[in-house]
C-alpha angles and dihedrals in degrees: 000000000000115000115263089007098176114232133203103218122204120187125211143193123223103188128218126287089035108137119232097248091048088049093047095041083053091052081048105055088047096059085047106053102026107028092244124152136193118264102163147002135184126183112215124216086242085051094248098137115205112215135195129196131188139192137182102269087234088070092064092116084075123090129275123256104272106231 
């Protein structure tokens, strides 16, 4: 990784109920298609999981997250 190499962030929301696999295929398709990666998660005590993604800004060209 280059040093201060400058990010765009998107958060998203994974409600409740969502299993595991389905939760992990969606990060998935998003890294795929839109270069995202996964910068933080956090696992809430209803089950919501907040989730932030990150990509380099030069890959801005690249599609949103789809929520």
């Amino acid at each position: 990784m280059e040093a201060g190499a400058d990010y765009e962030f998107a958060p998203l929301r994974i409600p409740p109920g969502t299993s595991r696999s389905a939760a992990a295929t969606m990060l998935s398709l998003q890294a795929d298609t839109g270069g995202w990666e996964l910068a933080r998660l956090q696992l809430h005590p209803d089950g919501t999981r907040r989730v932030i993604l990150r990509r380099r800004s030069r890959l801005s060209y690249l599609p949103g997250p789809v929520t």
